[in-house]
C-alpha positions in Angstrom: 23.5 22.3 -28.8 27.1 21.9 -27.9 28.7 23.2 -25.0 32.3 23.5 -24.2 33.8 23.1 -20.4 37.2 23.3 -19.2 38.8 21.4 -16.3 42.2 21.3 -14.8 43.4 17.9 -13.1 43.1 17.8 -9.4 46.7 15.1 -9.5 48.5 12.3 -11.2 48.4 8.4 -10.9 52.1 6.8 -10.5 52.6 3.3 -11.1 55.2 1.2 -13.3 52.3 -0.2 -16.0 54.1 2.8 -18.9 52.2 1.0 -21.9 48.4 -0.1 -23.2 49.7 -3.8 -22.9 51.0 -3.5 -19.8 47.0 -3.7 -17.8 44.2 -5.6 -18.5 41.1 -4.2 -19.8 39.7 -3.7 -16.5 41.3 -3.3 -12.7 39.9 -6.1 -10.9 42.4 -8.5 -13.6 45.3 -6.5 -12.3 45.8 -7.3 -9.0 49.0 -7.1 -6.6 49.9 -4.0 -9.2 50.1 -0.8 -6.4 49.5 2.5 -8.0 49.4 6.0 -5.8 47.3 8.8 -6.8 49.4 11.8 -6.1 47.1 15.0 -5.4 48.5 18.6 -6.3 49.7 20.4 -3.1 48.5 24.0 -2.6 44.5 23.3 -3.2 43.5 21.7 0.2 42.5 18.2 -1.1 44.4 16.4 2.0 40.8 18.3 3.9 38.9 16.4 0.8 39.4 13.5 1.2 38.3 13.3 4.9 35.9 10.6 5.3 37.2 8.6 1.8 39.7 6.5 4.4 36.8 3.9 5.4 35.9 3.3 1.7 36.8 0.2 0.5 36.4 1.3 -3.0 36.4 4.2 -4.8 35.7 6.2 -8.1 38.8 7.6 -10.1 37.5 10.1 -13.0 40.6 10.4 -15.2 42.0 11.3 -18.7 42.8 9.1 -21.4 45.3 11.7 -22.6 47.3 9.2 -24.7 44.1 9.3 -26.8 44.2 12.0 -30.0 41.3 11.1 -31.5 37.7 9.2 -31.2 35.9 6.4 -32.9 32.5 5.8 -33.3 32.4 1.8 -33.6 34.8 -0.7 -32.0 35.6 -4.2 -32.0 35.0 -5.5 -28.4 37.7 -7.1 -26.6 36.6 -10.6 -27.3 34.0 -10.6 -30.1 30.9 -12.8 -29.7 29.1 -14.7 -32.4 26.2 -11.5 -32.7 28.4 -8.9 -32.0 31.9 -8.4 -33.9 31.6 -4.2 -33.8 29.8 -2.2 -31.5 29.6 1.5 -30.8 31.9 3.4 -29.0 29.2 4.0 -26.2 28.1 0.6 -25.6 31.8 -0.3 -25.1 34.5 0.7 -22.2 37.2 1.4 -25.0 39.3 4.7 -24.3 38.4 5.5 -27.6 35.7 8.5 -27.0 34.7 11.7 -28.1 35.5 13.3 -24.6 38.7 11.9 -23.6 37.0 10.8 -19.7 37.4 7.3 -18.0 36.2 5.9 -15.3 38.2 3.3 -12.9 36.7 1.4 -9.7 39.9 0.4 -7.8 40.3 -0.8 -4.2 41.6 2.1 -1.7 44.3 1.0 0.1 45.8 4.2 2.5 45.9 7.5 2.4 48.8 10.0 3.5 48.7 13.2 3.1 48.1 13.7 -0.6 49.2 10.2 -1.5 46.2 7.8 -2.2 47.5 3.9 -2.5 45.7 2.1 -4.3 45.0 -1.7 -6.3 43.5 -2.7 -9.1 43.9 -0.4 -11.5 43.5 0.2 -14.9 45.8 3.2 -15.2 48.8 4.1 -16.8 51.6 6.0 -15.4 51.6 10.0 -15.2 47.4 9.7 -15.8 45.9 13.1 -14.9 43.4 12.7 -12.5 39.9 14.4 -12.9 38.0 13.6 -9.6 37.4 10.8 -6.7 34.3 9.5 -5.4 33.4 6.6 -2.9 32.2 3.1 -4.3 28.9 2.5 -2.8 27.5 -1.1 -3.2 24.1 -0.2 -2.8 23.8 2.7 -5.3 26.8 1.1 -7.5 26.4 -2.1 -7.7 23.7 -4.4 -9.7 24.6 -7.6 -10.1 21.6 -8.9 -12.0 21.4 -6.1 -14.4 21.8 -7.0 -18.2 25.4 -6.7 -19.8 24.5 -6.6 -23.7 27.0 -8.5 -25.9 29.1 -9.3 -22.2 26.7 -11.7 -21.1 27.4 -13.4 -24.7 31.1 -13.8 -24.6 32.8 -17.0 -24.2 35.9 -17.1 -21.9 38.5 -19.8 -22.5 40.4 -19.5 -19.0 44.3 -20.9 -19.1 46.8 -21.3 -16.0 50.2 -19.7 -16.7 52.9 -21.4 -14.9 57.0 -20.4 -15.8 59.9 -22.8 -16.1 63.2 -22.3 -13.7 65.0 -20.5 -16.6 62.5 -18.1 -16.7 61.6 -17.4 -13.4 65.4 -16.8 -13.2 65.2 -14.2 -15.6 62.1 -12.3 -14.8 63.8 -12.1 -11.2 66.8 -9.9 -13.0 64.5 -8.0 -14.8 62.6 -7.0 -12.3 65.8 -5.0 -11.0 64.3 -3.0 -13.7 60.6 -2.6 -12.7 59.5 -5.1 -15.3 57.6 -8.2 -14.7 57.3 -10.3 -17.5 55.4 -12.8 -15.8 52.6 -10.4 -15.2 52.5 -9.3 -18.1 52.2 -12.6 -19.7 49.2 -13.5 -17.1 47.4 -10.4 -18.1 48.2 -11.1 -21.8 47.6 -15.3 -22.3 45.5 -16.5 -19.2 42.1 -15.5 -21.1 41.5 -16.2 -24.8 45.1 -16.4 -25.5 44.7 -17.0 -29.5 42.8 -13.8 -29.9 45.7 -11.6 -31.6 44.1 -8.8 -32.2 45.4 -6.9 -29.1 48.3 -8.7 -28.8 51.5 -8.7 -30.4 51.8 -12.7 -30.1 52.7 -15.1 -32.4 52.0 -19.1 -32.8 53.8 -22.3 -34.3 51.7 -23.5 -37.3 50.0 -26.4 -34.6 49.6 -23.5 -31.9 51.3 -25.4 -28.9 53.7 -22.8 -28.8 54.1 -19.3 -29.5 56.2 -16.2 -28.8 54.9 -13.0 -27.1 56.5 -9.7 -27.9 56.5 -6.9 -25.2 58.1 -3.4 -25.9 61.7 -5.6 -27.3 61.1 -9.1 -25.0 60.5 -12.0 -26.0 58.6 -14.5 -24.2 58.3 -17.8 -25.4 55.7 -20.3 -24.1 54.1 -23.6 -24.8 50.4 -24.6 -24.4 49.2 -28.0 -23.3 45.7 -28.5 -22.7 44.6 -25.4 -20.3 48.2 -24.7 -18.9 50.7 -22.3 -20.5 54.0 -22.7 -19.3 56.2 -19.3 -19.9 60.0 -21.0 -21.0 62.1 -18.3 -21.7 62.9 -14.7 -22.5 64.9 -13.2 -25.1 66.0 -10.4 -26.6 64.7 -9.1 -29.7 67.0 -7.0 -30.6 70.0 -8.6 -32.9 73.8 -8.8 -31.8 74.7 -5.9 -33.9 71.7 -3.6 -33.0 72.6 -3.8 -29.3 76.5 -3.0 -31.0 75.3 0.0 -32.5 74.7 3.7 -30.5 71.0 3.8 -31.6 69.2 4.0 -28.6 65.1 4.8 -30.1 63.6 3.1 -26.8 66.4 3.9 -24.2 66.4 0.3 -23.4 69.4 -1.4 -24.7 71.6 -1.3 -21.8 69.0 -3.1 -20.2 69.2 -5.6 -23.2 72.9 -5.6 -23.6 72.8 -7.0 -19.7 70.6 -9.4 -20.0 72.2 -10.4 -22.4 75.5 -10.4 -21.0 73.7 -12.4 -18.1 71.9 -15.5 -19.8 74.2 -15.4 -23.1 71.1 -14.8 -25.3 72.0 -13.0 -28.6 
């Protein structure tokens, strides 16, 4: 038997991660990232969330609403010698049937209807379902099997930048982007898995070029260290000439540019 429901959102998340590549696959990787959970006014949910402010943690119910449709097996995020495709159930892939996911990030404040919070997994303009506290002793079972998790192997790397590119990832963050987060999130764990990133090698591997939205990053890999060396542009001199604007990011481009004489 099915049965349909219907819910409305109770708010919105705001925060400056806009795309799937721009978070890891789960909060606790995306730390020092603030997001606020912004509550709709007129419903009494500032008398709701009296208690929540001694949580440490808490439950965010959302929707994956850039999501249009489900699938019933997935590839898991780093596939494990038994295990290359899984079901959609046995995996936390926003690919589902019912369009719900579930976030445990670290509660920061509250104000009013503003809940600040870390360690999310959320994009920006997420509607928000429902809240709940995080508590260890119901929540938490640390000895309790993981299925084809406990069976992954984790290559760990340390990302580092060079001066040129710290210099540049400073004047882009005039912009809200951080490149060198992005690259951390991206590189420091199983970096030569491609398949959910748009990333690109030299034919030895020791260096490679990341691509995010139309950056660049390059980077070389020695041993366990990635060292970030520069951004470009990927757009070409005469695309940042011409009007086209499909991403409404070329002035940002055209500056940059303009800044570190890329092309």
């Amino acid at each position: 038997m099915s049965t349909t429901f219907e819910f409305k959102s109770i708010g919105y998340f705001k925060c400056d991660a806009e795309y799937k590549h721009d978070i890891p696959r789960q909060g606790v990787f995306n730390q020092n990232r603030i997001g606020k959970i912004i509550l709709n006014k007129g419903e009494n949910y500032e008398q709701a969330l009296r208690g929540l402010e001694r949580f440490e943690r808490i439950w965010v119910i959302f929707v994956l609403n850039r999501n249009t449709s489900w699938k019933p097996i997935v590839t898991p995020p780093i596939p494990t010698a038994t295990q290359k495709r899984i079901g959609v159930f046995a995996s936390r892939a926003p690919y589902r049937p019912n369009m719900i996911g579930l976030s445990c990030v670290k509660l920061l404040s509250i104000k009013g209807n503003s809940i600040t919070v870390d360690e999310s997994d959320l994009l920006n303009d997420t509607p928000i379902l429902d809240i709940k506290p995080y508590i260890p002793k119901a929540d938490a079972f640390p000895e309790a099997h993981a299925g084809w998790v406990d069976e992954q192997v984790i290559t760990k790397y340390s990302i580092i930048e060079s001066d040129l590119f710290a210099q540049q990832n400073k004047f882009l963050q005039r912009f809200n982007l951080d490149l060198f987060h992005l690259a951390n999130v991206q590189l420091s764990e199983n970096p030569f898995n491609t398949e959910r990133k748009r990333i690109r090698f030299n034919e030895d591997q020791t260096s490679g070029v990341l691509s995010y939205r139309m950056f660049r990053i390059a980077f070389t890999i020695e041993e366990q260290t990635i060292t970030l060396t520069q951004i470009f542009s990927g757009y070409t001199i005469d695309e940042l000439k011409a009007l086209e604007d499909k991403y409404n990011d070329k002035d940002i481009h055209r500056q940059f540019s303009q800044q570190f004489n890329s092309k």
